[in-house]
C-alpha positions, 0 to 999 in steps of 0.5 A, spaced: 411 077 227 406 078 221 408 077 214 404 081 207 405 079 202 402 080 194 401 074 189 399 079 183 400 076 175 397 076 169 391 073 167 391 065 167 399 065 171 396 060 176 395 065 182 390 060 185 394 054 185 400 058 188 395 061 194 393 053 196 400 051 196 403 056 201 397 055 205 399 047 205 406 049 205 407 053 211 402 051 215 406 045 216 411 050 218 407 053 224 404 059 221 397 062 221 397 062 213 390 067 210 389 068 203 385 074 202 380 073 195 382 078 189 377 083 190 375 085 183 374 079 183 368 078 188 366 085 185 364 083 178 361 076 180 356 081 185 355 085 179 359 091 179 359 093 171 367 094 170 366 096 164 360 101 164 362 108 160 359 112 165 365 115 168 362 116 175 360 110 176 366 107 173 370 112 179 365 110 184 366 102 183 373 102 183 374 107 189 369 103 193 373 096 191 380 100 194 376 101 201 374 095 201 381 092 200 384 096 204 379 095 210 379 087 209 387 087 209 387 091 216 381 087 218 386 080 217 391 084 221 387 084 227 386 078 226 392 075 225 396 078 232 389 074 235 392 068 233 398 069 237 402 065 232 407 067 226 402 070 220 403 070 213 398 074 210 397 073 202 393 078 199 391 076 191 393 082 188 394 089 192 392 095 192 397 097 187 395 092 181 388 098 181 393 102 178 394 097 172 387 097 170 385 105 170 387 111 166 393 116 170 389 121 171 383 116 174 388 113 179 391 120 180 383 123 182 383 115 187 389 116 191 387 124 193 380 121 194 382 116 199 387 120 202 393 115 201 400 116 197 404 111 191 409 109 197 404 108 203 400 103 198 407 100 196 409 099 203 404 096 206 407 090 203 413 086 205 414 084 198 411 082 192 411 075 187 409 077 180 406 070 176 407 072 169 401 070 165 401 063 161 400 067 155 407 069 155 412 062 157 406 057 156 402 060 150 398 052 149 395 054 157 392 061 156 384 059 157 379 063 161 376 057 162 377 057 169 375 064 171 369 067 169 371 074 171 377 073 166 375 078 161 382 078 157 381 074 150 387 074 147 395 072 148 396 080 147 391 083 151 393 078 157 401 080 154 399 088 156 395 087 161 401 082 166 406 088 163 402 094 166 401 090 172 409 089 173 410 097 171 405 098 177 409 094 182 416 096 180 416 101 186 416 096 190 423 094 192 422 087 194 419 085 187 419 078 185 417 077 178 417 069 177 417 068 169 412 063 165 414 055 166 411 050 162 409 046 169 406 050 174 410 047 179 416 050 178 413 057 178 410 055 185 416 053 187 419 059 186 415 062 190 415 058 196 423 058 196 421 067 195 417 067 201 422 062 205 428 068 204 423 074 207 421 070 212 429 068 214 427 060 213 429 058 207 433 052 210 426 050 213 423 051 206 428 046 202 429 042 207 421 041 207 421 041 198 427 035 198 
């Protein structure tokens, strides 16, 4: 059986603190665990200009970005039946969390250029946890320190952005979305007692948490 699964959030909302611990976690457990990388992410440390004002190649880099996506989702698909074991495949952000960032009418004009639909990129997931950002809970926390692709500066731009990304996903009927704590923890533990009632091993997971 192979699980995916979307941990998306704000920004500074503690997604890559959470990504390690499931892969500890529930490799004790016996699953082949794979953590996709975030591709915005890989695209504008390789010098993607995300915020150019020339429309074509604005459209150009995110339809590039939602190909490479879903290639890379499938590619791990592949490579998690080879495995011959229970996967677990957590994507940092899915393919829905685009939609957060362009205009209706640019994210419309993507989904005709890749052939898909709004259903068929929600179901490609299992289910969806939703770390809100720090800026919301925790505000003392927010910093961009740890991520140089951040590009959101202030609490009410990292507010609006985790909003959007929540809107994006609300189609999605397994949506989880974990409220800011002051201690990271809490929130990863919320998500690892999540992931236990998808996968039907909640006892497993407490037992595992005592």
């Amino acid at each position: 059986m192979i699980t995916k699964i979307v941990l998306t959030g704000g920004p500074c909302a503690g997604k890559t603190t959470t990504n390690e611990r499931i892969e500890e976690f529930f490799s004790k457990l016996g699953y082949a665990v794979f953590t996709l990388p975030e591709a915005a992410t890989l695209f504008i440390k390789a010098g993607a200009e995300f915020l150019t004002q020339d429309p074509h190649l604005y459209f150009e880099i995110h339809r590039n970005m939602m190909t490479f996506l879903l290639q890379m989702e499938d590619s791990f698909y592949e490579i998690a039946k080879a495995t011959g074991k229970p996967a677990l495949i957590i994507n940092d952000r899915g393919a829905m969390d685009l939609s957060a960032y362009m205009k209706p009418e640019d994210w419309q004009a993507l989904l005709r250029a890749i052939g898909k639909t709004e259903e068929e990129l929600l179901g490609r997931y299992k289910a969806v946890f939703h770390l809100c950002t720090s800026a919301k809970g925790a505000p003392n926390s927010y910093t961009l320190s740890n991520n140089s692709a951040r590009m959101e500066e202030t609490l009410a731009e990292a507010i609006s952005v985790d909003d959007n990304l929540i809107r994006a996903w609300k189609g999605h009927p397994n949506l989880h979305v974990i409220e800011s704590e002051e201690f990271v923890k809490d929130k990863i533990d919320k998500v690892l007692i999540g992931i236990g009632k998808v996968l039907d091993i909640q006892e497993q997971v407490q037992e595992m948490m005592l």
